[in-house]
N, C-alpha and C positions, 0 to 999 in steps of 0.2 A: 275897662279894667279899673281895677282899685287905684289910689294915689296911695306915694307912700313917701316919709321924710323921717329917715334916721342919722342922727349924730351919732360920733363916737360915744365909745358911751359903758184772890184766895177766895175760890170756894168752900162752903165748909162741907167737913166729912159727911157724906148722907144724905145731902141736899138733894142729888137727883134722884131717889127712891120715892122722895115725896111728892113728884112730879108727874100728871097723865100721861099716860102715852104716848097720845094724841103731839102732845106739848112737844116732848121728846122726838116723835116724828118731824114737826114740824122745824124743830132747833134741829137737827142734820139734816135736811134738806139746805136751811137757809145759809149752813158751813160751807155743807157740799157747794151753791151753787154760787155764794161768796167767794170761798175759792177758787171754784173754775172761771168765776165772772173778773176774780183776781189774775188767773193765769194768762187770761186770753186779754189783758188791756198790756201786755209788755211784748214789745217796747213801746213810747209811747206812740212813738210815728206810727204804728198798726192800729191804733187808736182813731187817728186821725186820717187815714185812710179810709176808714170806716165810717166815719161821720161826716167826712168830705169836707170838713174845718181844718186848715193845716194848725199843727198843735205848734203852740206858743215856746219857746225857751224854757228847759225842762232845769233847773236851779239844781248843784248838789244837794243832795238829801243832807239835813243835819249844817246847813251854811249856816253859819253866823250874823244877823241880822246888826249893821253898825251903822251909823251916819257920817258919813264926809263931812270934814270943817271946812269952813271959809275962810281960816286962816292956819298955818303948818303949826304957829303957836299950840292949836288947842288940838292938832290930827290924831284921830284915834291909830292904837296900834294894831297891825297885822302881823301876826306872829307867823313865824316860815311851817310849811305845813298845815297851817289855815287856811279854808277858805270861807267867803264874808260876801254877803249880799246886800247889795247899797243902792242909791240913785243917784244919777247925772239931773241937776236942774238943767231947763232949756237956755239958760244962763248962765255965765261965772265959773268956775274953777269950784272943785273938791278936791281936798288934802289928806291922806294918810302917812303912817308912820310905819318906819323900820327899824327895828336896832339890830346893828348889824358889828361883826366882829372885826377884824382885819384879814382873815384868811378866806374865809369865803366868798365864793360867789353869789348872789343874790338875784334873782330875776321876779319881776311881779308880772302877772297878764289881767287884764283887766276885758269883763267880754261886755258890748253894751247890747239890752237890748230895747227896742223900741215895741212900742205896740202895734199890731199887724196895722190898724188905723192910722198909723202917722205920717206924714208925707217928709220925704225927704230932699234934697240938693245931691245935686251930682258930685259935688265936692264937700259933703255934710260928712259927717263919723266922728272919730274920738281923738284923740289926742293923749297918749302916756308921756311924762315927763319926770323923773328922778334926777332929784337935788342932792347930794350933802349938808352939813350943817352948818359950813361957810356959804350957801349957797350957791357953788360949783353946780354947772349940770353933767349928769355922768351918764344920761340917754338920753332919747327925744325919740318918740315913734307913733306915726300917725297910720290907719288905715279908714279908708271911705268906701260908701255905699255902690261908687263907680256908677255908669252912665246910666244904668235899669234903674234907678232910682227906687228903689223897692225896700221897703226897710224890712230888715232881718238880722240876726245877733251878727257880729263883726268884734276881733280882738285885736288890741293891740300890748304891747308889753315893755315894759322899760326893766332894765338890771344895774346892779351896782357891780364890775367885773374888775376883780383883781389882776394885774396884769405888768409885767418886768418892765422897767423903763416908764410907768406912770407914777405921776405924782398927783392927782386928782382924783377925791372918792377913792381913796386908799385906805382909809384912819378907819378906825371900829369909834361906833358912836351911832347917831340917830342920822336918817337921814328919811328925804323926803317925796313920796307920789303923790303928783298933781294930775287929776282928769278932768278933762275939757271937750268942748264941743270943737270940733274944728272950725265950721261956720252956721252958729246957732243962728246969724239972721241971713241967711243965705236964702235966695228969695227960691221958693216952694215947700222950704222947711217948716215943719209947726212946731213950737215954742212946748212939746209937753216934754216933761221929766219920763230919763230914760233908765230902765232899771240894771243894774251892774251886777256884774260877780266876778271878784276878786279872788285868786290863791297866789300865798309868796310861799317861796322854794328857796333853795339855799344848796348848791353845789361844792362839795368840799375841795379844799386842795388838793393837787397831788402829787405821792409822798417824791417824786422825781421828777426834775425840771426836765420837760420834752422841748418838740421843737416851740421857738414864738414866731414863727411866719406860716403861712398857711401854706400847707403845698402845692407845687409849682404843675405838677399834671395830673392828670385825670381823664377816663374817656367822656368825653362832652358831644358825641355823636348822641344824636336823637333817637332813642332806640322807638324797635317796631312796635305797636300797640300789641300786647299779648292777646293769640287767639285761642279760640275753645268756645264751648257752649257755656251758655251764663248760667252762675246757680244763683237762684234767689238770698237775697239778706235785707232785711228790712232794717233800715237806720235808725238812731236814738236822734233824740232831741236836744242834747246838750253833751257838753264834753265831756262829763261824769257818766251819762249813757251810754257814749260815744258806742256803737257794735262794732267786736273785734273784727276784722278779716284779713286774711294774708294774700299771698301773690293768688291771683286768679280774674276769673269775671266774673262780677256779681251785678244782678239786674234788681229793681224794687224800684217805687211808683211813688212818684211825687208831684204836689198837686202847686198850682201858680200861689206865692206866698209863704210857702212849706220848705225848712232848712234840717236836712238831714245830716245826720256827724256818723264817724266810721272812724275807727283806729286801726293804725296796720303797725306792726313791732320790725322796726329797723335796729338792727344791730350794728355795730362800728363796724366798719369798712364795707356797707352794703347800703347801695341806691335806688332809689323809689323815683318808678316812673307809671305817669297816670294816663289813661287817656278816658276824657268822659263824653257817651252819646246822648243822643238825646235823640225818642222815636220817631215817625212819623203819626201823622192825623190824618182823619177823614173828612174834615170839617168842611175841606172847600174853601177855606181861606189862605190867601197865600201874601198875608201882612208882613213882612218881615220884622220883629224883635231882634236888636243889636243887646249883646248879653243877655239872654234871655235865661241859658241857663249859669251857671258862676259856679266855678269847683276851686275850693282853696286851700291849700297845705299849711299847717300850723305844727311847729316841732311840741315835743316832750312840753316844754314849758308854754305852750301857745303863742308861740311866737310867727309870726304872721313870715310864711317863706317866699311862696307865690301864687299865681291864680292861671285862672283861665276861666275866658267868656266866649260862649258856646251861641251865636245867633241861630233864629229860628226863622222858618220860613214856612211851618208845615211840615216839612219834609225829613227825613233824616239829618242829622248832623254833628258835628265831631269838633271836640279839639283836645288837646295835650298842654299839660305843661312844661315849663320848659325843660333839658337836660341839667342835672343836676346833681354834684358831684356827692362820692361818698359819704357819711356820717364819719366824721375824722375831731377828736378833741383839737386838734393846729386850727380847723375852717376858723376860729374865736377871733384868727388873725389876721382874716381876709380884708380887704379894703371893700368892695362888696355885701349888701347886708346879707343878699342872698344867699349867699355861700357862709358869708358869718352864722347865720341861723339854724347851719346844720352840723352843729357844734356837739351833739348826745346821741349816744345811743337812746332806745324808748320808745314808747308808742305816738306815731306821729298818726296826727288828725286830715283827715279829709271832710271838708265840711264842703256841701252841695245845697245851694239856694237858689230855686226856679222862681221869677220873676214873675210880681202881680200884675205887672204886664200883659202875659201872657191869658190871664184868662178874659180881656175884652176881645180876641181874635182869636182864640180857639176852644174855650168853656175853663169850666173848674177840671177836667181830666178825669183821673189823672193821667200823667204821661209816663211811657218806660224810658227808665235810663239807666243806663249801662257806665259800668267803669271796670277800667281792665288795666287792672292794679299788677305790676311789675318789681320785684325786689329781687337785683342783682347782687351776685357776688358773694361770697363766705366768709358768713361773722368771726370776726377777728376778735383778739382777747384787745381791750382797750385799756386805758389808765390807772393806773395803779390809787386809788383814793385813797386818804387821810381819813377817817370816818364817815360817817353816810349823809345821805343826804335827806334832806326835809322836804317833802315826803319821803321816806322808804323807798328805793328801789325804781324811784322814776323817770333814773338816766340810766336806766339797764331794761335789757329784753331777757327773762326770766322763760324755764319750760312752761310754767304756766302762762305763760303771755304767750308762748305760742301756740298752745294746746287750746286758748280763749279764742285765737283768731280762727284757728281748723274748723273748731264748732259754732264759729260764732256768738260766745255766748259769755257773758264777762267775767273775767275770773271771779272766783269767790261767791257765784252764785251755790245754790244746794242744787242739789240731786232733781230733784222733781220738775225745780223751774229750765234747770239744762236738759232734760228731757223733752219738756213741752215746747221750748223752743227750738232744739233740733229735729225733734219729731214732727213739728210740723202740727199738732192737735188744736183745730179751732174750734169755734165758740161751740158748734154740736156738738162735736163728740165730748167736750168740758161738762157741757149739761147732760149729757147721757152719761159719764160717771158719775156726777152730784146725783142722778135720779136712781143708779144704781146702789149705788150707797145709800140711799133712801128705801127703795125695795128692799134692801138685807136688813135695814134697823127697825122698819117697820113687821117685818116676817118674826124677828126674834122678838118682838112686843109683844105681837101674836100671841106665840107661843108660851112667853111667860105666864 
């Protein structure tokens, strides 16, 4: 399993009359079959399923391209709300910038990714670290590759948290994220630059002092693995992808190398409990891989909760993570990071990374795995906020976010593209509407 080390902390009018037929034919076909050849690459991991290449860290659409300084002197700024796409040298430290108020909470995550080529150390990954402008450290949070040594995206996240009774990283003003390598020469590591994507957030106050200790009970029994038949859901390739899904089994195929992300909408006072399989083979080998497959909980703000490593031997196999108490604004107060990190309501992330391991002892796959996703308990009205927060809406579970996770399919998408992925329509039947709509436009050419 992972390590981990936290501190407190225009066309013109007419144009197509002058145009053959012929031409015109050919231009709605090539719409038609652009669009269906559009409809049938999402998400991307259906992509790479297909091509038997696990797809690479899928970047939010529209990130902001910045450089990390080598000194906090000159750190560029990340505004809350942003997110920004950077690189980790195999060396040295990168600095950004926060301006930050005095009432809010601020949390940055930072995801690193490597390229499927790279080799890593059992104790290699990232390192977040948030300063003040006296330089005070006000978090410290490391997460690594763990013993499959298999590089694949991993985040970690530092905050600036306002909190009764501190006097450090209190003051509104600038303050500072440092990312680092944990152990860039750690021997099996290669020295190449690793590419990042950054988003800062900013949780408001709220308008009524609740409790500041965390609460004292909760049921911490290890619930049962939720049974039923599996429905399919194929996963996104980054957190901005992430495919919604709510309490259930869902099964989809991932190949050795390949990190699939999933969102599930926890509401305050309701707990998320996971258990992930992984199938059997036919292959005749019975090597065993220690983590082989890796499932990891990341809250709202990507903050690294816990894991679970699934050994393989061939054969069937299982594991859970651990019990894990309500979504409660008080957890902030836990001595525990564990519990500290399930501090929001919002869409928490499930990210699955099958180990490149795995394919010298049993091929490229893919293999089925299963997760049977548990969310107990009825959402409670939580904390009364002081204005919103940065982003909009992403320490709440909204009806669209539950109606995203039902259909699997991300909020905000249109009409067309949520049909084609509930419906299920691949790459034939895509091209047999692009061809149909080609018979109607050429019929009516025809006839002109």
């Amino acid at each position: 399993m992972r390590g981990r080390c936290r501190t407190a902390w225009g066309r013109r009018a007419g144009a197509w009359r002058h145009r053959p037929v012929a031409a015109v034919r050919l231009g709605a076909l090539a719409v038609a079959l652009g669009a269906a050849a559009a409809a049938v690459s999402l998400p991307a991991a259906a992509a790479a399923l297909t091509s038997g290449t696990p797809s690479p860290y899928a970047f939010a659409e529209g990130a902001q391209s910045v450089e990390g300084a080598r000194s906090t002197g000159n750190a560029p700024l990340l505004k809350p709300g942003g997110t920004y796409k950077s690189s980790l040298p195999g060396s040295g430290k990168v600095s950004y910038r926060l301006d930050l108020d005095a009432a809010s909470n601020a949390y940055v995550s930072v995801t690193a990714a490597p390229s499927p080529g790279s080799t890593v150390s059992v104790i290699d990954g990232v390192r977040v670290t948030v300063q003040d402008a006296e330089g005070n450290t006000c978090s410290t949070d490391n997460t690594s590759f763990g013993i499959a040594r298999s590089p694949h995206p991993i985040a970690a996240w530092g905050m600036r948290q306002i909190s009764p009774g501190k006097t450090l990283c209190q003051k509104a003003g600038a303050h500072y994220v440092t990312v680092e390598r944990v152990d860039p020469d750690g021997e099996g590591s290669s020295p190449d630059a690793w590419d990042l994507e950054l988003v800062a957030m900013t949780e408001p106050r709220t308008a009524k002092t609740g409790p500041t200790s965390a609460p004292g009970v909760w049921n911490s029994a290890t619930p049962q693995p939720l049974q039923g038949e599996a429905e399919r859901r194929e996963g996104g390739a980054g957190f901005t992808g992430a495919t919604p899904i709510d309490q259930g089994v869902w099964q989809d195929d991932i190949r050795p190398g390949q990190t699939l992300f999933y969102a599930v909408p926890v509401d305050w006072g309701q707990q998320i409990s996971v258990t992930a399989e992984l199938g059997s083979t036919d292959s005749g080998s019975t090597d065993y891989i220690s983590d082989a497959l890796d499932l990891t909980l990341y809250n709202p703000a990507r903050g690294d909760i816990a894991d679970v490593g699934v050994g393989y031997n061939g054969g069937q196999n299982s594991g859970s993570l651990p019990a894990l108490p309500p979504a409660d604004h008080a957890n902030r107060y836990a001595a525990t990071a564990q519990v500290s990190a399930l501090r929001f309501a919002g869409s928490y992330y499930l990210v699955a990374h099958l180990s490149e391991g795995v394919a010298a002892a049993y091929g490229d796959g893919p293999f089925p795995m299963t997760l049977r996703v548990r969310v107990s308990g009825q959402p409670q009205s939580g904390p009364e906020y002081v204005g919103e927060s940065e982003p909009k809406g992403v320490f709440e579970v909204s009806d669209q976010d539950r109606e995203a996770a039902a259909e699997g399919v991300a909020a905000g998408d249109d009409t067309a593209m949520r049909v084609l992925a509930v419906g299920g329509i691949g790459t034939g039947s895509a091209l047999l509407v692009g061809l149909g709509v080609w018979t109607v436009l050429a019929r009516r050419g025809t006839a002109a």
